[in-house]
C-alpha positions as CSV (number, residue, x, y, z in Angstrom):
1,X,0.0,0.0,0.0
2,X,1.4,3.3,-0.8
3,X,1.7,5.5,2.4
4,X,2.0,9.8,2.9
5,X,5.5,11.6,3.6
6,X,5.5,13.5,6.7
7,X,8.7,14.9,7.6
8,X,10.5,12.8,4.8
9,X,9.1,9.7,6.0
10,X,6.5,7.4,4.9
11,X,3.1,7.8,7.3
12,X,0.2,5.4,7.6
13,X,-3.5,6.6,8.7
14,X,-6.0,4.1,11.2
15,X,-8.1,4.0,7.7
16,X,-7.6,3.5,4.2
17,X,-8.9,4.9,0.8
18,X,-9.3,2.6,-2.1
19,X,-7.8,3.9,-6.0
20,X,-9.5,2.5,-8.7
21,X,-9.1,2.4,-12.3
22,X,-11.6,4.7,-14.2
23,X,-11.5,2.4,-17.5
24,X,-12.0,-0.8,-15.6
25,X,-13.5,0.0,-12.0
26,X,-10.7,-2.0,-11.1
27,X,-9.3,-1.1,-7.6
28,X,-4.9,-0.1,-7.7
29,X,-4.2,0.4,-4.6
30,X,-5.1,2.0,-0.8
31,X,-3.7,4.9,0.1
32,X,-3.9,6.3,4.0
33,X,-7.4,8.3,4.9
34,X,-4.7,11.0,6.3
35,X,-7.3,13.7,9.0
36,X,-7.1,16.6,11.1
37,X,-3.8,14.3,13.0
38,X,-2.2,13.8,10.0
39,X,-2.6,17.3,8.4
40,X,-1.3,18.6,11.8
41,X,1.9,16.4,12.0
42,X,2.7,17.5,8.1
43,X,2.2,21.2,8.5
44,X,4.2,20.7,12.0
45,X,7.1,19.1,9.9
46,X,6.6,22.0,7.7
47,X,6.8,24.4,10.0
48,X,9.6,23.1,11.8
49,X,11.8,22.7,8.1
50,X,11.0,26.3,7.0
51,X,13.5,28.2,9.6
52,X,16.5,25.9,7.6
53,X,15.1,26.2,4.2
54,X,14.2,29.4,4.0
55,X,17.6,30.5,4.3
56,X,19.3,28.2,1.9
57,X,20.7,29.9,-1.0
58,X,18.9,30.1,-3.6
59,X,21.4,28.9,-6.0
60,X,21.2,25.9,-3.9
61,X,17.5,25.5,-3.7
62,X,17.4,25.8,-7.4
63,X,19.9,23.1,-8.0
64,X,18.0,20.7,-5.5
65,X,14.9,21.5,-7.6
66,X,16.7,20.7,-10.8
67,X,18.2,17.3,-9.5
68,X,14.4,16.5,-8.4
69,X,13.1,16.9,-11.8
70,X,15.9,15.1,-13.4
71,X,15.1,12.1,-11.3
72,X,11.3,12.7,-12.0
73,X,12.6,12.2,-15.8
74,X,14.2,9.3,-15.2
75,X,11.6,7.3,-14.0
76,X,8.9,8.7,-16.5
77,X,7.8,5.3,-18.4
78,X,6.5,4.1,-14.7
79,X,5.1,7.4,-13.9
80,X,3.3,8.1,-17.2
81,X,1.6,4.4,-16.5
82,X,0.8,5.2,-13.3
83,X,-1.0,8.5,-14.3
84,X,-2.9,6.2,-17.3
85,X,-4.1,4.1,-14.7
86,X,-4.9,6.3,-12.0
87,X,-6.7,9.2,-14.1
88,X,-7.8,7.5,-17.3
89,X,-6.0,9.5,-19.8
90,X,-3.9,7.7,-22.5
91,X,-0.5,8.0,-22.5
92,X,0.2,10.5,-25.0
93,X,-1.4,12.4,-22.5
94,X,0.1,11.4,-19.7
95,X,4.0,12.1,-21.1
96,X,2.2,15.7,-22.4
97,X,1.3,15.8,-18.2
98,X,4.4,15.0,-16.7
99,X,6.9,16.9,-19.7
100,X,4.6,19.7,-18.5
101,X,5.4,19.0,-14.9
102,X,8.9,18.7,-15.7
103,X,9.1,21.8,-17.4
104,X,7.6,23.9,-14.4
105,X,9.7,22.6,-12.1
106,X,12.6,23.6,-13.8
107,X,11.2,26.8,-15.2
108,X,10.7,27.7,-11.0
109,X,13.9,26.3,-10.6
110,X,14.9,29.1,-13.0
111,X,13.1,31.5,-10.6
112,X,14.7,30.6,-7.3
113,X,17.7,33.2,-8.2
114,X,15.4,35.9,-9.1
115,X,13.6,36.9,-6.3
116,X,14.3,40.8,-6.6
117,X,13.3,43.4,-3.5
118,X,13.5,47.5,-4.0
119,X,15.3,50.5,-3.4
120,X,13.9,54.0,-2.7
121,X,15.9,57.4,-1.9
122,X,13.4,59.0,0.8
123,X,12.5,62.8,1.7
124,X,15.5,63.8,3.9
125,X,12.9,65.8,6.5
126,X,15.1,64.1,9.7
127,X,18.3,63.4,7.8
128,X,19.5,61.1,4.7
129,X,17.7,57.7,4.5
130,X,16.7,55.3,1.6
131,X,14.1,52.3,2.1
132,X,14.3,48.9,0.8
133,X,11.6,46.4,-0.3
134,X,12.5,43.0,0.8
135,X,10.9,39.9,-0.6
136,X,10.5,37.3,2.3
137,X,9.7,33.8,1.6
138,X,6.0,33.4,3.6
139,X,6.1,30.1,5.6
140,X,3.7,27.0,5.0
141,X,2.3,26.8,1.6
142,X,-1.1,23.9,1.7
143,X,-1.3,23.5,-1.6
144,X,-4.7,21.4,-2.8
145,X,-4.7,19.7,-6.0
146,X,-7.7,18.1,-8.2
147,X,-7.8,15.0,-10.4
148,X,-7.4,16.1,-13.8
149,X,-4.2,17.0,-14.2
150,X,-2.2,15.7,-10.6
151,X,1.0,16.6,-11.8
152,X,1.1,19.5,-14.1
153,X,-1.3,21.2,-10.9
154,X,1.1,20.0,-8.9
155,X,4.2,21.7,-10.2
156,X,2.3,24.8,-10.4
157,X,2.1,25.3,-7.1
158,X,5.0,23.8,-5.2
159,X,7.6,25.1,-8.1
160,X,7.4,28.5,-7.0
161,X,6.4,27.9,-3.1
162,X,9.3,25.6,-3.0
163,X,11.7,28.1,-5.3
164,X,10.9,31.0,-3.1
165,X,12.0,29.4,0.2
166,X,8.7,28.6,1.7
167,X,7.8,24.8,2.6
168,X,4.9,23.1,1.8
169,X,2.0,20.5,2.6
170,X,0.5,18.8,-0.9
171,X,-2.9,17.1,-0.8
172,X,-3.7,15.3,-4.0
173,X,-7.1,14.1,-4.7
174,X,-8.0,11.0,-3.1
175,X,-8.7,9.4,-6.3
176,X,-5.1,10.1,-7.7
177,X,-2.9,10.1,-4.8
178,X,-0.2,7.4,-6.1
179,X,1.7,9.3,-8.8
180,X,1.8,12.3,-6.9
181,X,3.4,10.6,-4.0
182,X,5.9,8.7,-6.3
183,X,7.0,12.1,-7.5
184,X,7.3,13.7,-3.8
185,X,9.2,10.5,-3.3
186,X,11.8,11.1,-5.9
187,X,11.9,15.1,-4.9
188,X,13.3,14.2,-1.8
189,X,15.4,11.7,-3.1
190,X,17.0,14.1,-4.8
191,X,17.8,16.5,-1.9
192,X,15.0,18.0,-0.3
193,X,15.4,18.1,3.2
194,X,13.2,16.5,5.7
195,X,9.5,18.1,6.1
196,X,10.1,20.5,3.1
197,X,7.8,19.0,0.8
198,X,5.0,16.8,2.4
199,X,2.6,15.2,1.1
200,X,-1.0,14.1,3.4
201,X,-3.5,11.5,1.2
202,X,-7.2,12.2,1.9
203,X,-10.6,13.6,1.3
204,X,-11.2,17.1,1.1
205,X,-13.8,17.6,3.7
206,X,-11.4,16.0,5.9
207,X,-7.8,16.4,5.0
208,X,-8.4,19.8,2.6
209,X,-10.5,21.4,5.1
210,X,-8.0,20.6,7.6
211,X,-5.0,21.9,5.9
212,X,-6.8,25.2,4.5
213,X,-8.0,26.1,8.2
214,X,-4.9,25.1,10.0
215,X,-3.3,28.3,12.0
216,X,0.3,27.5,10.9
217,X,-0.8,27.7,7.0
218,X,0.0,31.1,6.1
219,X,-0.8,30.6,1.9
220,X,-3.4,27.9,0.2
221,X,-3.0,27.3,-3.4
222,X,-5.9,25.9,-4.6
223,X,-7.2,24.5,-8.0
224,X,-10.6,23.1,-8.4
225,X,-14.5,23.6,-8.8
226,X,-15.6,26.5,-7.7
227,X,-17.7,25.8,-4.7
228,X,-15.0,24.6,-2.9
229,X,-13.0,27.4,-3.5
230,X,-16.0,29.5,-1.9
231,X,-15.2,27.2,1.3
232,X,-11.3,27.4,1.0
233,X,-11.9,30.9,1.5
234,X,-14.2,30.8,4.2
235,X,-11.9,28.6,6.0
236,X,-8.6,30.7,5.4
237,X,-10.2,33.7,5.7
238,X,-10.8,34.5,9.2
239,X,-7.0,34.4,9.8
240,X,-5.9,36.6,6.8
241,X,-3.9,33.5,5.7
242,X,-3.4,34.1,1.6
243,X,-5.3,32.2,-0.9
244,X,-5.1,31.7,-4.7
245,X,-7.5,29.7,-6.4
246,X,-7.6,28.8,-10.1
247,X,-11.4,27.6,-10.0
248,X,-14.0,26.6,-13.0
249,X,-14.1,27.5,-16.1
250,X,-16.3,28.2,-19.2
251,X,-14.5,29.5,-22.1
252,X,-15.3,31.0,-25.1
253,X,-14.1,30.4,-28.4
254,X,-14.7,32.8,-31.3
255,X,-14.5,32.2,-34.7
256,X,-14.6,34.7,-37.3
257,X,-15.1,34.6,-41.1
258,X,-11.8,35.3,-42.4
259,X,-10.2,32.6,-39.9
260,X,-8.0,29.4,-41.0
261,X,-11.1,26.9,-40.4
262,X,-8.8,24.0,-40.7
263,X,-6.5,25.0,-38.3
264,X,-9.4,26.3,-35.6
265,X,-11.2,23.2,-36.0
266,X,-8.5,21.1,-35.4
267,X,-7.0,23.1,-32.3
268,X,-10.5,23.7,-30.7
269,X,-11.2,19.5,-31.1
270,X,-7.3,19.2,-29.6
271,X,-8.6,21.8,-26.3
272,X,-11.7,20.6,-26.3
273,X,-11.5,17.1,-26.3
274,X,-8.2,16.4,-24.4
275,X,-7.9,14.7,-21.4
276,X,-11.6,13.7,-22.0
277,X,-12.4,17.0,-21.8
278,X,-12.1,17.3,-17.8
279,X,-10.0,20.8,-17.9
280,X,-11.2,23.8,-16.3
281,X,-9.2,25.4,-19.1
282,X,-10.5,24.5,-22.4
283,X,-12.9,26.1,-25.4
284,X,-16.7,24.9,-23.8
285,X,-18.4,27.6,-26.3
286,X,-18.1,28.2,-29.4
287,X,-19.2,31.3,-31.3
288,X,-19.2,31.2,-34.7
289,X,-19.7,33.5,-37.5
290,X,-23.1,32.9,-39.8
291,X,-20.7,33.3,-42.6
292,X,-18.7,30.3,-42.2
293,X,-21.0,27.9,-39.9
294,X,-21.8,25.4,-41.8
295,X,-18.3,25.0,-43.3
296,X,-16.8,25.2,-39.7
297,X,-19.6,22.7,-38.2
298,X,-18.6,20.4,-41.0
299,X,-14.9,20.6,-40.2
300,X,-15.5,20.1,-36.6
301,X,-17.6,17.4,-36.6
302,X,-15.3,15.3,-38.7
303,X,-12.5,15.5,-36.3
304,X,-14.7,14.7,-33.3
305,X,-16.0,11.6,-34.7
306,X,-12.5,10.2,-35.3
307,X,-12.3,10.3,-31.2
308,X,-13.0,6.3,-29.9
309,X,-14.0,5.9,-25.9
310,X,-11.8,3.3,-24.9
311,X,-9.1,2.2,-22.1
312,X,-5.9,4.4,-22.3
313,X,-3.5,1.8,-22.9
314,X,-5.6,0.2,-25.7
315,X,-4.1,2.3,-28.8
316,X,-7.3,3.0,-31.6
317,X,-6.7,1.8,-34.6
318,X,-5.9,4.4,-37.5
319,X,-7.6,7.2,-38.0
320,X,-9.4,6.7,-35.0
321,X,-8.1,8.7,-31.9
322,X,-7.7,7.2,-28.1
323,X,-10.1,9.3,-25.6
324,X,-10.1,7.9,-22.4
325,X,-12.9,7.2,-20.0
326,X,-14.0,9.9,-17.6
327,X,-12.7,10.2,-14.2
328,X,-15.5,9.5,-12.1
329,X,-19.1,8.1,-12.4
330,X,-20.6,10.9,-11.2
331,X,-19.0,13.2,-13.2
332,X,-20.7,11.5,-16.1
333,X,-23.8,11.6,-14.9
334,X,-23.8,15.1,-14.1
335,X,-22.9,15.5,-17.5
336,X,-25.6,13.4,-19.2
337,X,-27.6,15.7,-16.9
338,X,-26.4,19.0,-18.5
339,X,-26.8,17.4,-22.1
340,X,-30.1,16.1,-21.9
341,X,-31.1,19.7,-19.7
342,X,-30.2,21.1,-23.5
343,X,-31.6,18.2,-25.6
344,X,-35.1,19.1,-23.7
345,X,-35.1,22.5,-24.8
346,X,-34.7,22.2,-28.3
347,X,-31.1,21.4,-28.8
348,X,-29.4,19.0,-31.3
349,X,-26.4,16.5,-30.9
350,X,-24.5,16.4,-34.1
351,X,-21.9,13.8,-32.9
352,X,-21.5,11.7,-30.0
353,X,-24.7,12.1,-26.9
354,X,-24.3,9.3,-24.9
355,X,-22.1,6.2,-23.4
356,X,-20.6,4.2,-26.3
357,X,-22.2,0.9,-27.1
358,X,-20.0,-2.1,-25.5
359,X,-18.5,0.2,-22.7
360,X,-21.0,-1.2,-19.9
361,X,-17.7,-1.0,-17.8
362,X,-15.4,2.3,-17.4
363,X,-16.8,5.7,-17.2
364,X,-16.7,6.7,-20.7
365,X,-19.0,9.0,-22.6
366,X,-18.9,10.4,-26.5
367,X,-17.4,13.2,-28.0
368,X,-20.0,15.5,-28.3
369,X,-21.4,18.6,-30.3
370,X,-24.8,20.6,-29.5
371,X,-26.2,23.0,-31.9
372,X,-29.1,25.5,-30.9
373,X,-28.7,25.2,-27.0
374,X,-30.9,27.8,-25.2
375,X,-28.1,30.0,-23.5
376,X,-29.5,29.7,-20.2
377,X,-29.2,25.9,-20.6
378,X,-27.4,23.7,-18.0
379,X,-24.4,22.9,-20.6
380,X,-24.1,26.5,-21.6
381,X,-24.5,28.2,-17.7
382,X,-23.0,25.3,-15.3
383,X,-19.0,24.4,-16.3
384,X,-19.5,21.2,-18.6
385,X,-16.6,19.3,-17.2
386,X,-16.3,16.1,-20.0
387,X,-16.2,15.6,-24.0
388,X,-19.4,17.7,-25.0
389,X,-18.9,21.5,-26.6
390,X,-21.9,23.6,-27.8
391,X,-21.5,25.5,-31.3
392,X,-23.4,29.2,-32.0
393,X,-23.8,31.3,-34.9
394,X,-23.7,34.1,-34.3
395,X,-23.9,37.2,-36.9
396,X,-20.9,40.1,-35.7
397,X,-18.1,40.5,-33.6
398,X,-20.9,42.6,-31.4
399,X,-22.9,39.3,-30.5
400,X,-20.2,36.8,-30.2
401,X,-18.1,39.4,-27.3
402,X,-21.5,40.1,-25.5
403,X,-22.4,36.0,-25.3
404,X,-19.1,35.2,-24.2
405,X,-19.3,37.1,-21.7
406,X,-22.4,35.8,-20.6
407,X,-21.1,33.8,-18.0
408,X,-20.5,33.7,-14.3
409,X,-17.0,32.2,-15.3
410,X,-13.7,34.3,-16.5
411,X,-10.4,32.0,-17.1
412,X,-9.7,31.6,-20.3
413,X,-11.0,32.6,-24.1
414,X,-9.9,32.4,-27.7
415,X,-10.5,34.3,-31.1
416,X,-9.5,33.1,-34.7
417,X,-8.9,36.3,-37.0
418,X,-6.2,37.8,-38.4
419,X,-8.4,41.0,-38.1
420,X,-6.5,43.6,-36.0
421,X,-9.6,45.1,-34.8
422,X,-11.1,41.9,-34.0
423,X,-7.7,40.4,-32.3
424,X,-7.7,43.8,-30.0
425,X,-11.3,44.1,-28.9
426,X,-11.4,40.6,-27.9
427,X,-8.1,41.0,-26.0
428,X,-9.4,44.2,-24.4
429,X,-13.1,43.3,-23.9
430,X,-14.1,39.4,-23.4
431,X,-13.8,39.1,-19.5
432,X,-11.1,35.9,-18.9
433,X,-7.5,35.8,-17.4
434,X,-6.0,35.1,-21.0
435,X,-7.2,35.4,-24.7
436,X,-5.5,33.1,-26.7
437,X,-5.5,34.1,-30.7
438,X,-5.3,31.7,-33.1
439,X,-3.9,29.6,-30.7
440,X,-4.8,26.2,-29.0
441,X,-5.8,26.7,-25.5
442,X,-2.4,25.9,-23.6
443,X,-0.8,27.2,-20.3
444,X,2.7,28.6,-21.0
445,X,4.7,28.1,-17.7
446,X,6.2,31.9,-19.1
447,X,3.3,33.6,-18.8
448,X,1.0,34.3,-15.8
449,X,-2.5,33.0,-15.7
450,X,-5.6,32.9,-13.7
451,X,-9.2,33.6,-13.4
452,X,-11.7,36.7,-13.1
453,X,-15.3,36.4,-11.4
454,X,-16.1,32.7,-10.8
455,X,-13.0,31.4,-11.9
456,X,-10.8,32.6,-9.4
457,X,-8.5,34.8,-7.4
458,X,-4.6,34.9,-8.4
459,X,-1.9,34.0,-10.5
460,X,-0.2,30.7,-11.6
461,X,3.0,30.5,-13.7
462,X,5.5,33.3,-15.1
463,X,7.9,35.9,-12.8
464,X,4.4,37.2,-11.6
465,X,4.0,33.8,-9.8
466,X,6.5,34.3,-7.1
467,X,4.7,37.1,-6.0
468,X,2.3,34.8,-4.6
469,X,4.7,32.7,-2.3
470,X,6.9,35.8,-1.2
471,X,5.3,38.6,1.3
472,X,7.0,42.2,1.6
473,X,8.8,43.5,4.0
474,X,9.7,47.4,4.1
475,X,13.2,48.7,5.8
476,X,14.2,53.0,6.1
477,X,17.7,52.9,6.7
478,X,19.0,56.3,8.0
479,X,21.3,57.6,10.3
480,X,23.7,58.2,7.2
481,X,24.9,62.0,7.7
């Protein structure tokens, strides 16, 4: 059974939590049902490691994160099965996951050496004086991290905690603890110290709430639906502890006449259907042109129906693609839910609707397209968290910015144009965090990104990052005439 790391070493819990195969129902493994005792003893450990960590060099910090990922590399074949299993996803995936993971480590790595403070010459009113800015590493990070993408999530929030000089406590989802704790494993391995990077197994009314409410938790980095981050925030609130959370997401795509409807077809099916379409941050609307619909439609549609439901590891045959199953049962109903909600009101499915026939075990659902969804429809208004994407006409630039913005969600959005009007308004106007043009929807560890209104507080990747994990501290040095 695989077991937590408190402290650098392996933990138990008086209960157990099974892990079970999405694509076969199959159970992998137990992990520890880590509590309110567990948490405590990690964030303890934590605690206790930060006074030694915080003041190592950075230079050396950086090189113990750069070791870490090479030994992360090393054993990728194993991890990239694990995550197949674990998660569902196939294994192109799964190596697109943990290169990902691998690159933010060492882009924060990168970071560790650039934490920059301030100078400031002062008024001279009681003598000579300057001020400084310091940047100050802030203590325990509790970093909380869904299912969908364990390690990419991951590296996005102990990277830069762990760069900066704070320490941290990771909880993974309880249904995809075992790669993530393979990869703490190896961290530490590779030089770590003891209690610097912890990792507690658990659910998140028990373990998450524990670790986002504990008093020694000065910053929770969080990444899921957002309802629980509503709670995060109630729980780390009353003690002013920081909080960044990268939350739902509904994002609009817009496609406009003069666009390369190849290329957006085949990128939009790429971010919408990936990772079986369980990513906050992916086109879930798309806004298309009356000019070129029907052309678009037709380009769409035939790249969604080459996707095949199936186990990861069972490669489709030619030109059939691999999606894998969903994550969770209930997920999938939920889902059916939102697509039937649409279907009622006068909606169409073009491809997909339903489970596939002869998959009566594995969570998997089809690919999915809906034309004339009511846009106060469940699949339109709620965050459609699987392989199902409504399509719009709509008839200017005018309609397609004002519908996109329809939403109570903010994190990402796209626009295909080469129209330099067209590419500023929508960068200017449509309410997300980033505005991708003629672009696949992708997270570029270089450049910050996070959510506005229901999608979130905060920023993840980029230089802007580290402001999150540092805290300032000002200094007036006089006394100098």
């Amino acid at each position: 059974m695989a077991e937590m790391l408190i402290g650098g070493e392996r933990a138990g819990a008086a209960d157990t939590i099974a892990v079970v195969d999405p694509a076969t129902e199959q159970e992998l493994d137990r992990v520890p049902r880590g509590g309110r005792a567990e948490v405590d003893r990690a964030v303890q450990a934590a605690s206790a490691a930060f006074a030694s960590w915080s003041r190592t060099d950075p230079g050396e910090r950086a090189a113990i994160l750069a070791a870490g990922a090479d030994a992360v590399e090393a054993e990728a074949a194993a991890l990239v099965d694990s995550l197949v299993h674990e998660q569902g996803k196939p294994p192109l995936e799964a190596r697109g996951e943990l290169s990902h993971f691998l690159g933010g480590i060492r882009y924060y790595a990168g970071l560790a050496t650039k934490v920059r403070g301030a100078y400031q010459p002062l008024p001279s009113t009681f003598g000579p004086a300057y001020g400084l800015v310091v940047r100050r590493p802030i203590g325990v990070v509790g970093a909380i991290v869904p299912w969908n993408f364990p390690l990419t999530l991951l590296a996005n929030k102990i990277g830069p905690a762990l760069a900066a000089g704070n320490t941290v406590v990771a909880k993974p989802a309880e249904t995809t603890p075992l790669t993530t704790l393979r990869v703490a494993e190896l961290l530490i391995g590779a030089g770590l110290p003891a209690g610097v990077l912890n990792v507690v197994t658990g659910f998140g009314v028990e373990a998450g709430e524990a670790l986002a409410s504990h008093p020694l938790v000065r910053r929770v980095a969080f990444t899921g639906q957002t309802s629980t981050g509503r709670r995060i925030m109630e729980l780390a609130g009353p003690r002013f502890a920081r909080v960044s959370l990268e939350l739902g997401g509904s994002d609009p795509t817009i496609v406009c006449p003069d666009a390369d409807l190849d290329e957006a077809a085949k990128s939009i099916a790429i971010g919408r259907y990936w990772n079986a379409g369980q990513a906050c941050l992916a086109p879930k609307r798309a806004y298309v042109f009356d000019e070129v619909y029907d052309a678009f439609l037709d380009k769409l549609a035939g790249r969604v129906s080459r996707y095949q439901p199936g186990p990861g590891w069972e490669k489709a045959e030619k030109p059939h693609i691999r999606i894998g199953p969903l994550h969770l049962a209930r997920q999938r109903d939920v889902l059916a839910d939102q697509l039937a909600d649409a279907v009622d009101r006068g909606a169409k499915v073009v491809v997909g609707g339903g489970v596939p026939e002869g998959r009566d075990t594995g969570h998997f659902f089809e690919p999915t397209i809906v034309v004339d969804a009511p846009h106060d429809s469940r699949v339109v208004r709620e965050e459609t968290f699987g392989p199902v994407l409504p399509v719009f006409r709509v008839s200017d630039l005018d309609e397609a910015i004002r519908l996109a913005n329809d939403s109570d969600y903010g994190l990402g959005s796209s626009i295909w144009t080469t129209d330099a009007k067209a590419i500023h308004r929508a960068t200017q106007e449509v309410e997300a965090g980033i505005t991708w043009v003629n672009q696949l929807h992708y997270g570029y560890d270089e450049m910050p990104f996070g959510g506005v209104k229901g999608s979130g507080v905060g920023k993840e990747h980029g230089v802007e990052s580290l402001d999150e994990y540092v805290e300032l501290k000002s200094a007036v040095v006089g006394g100098l005439g």
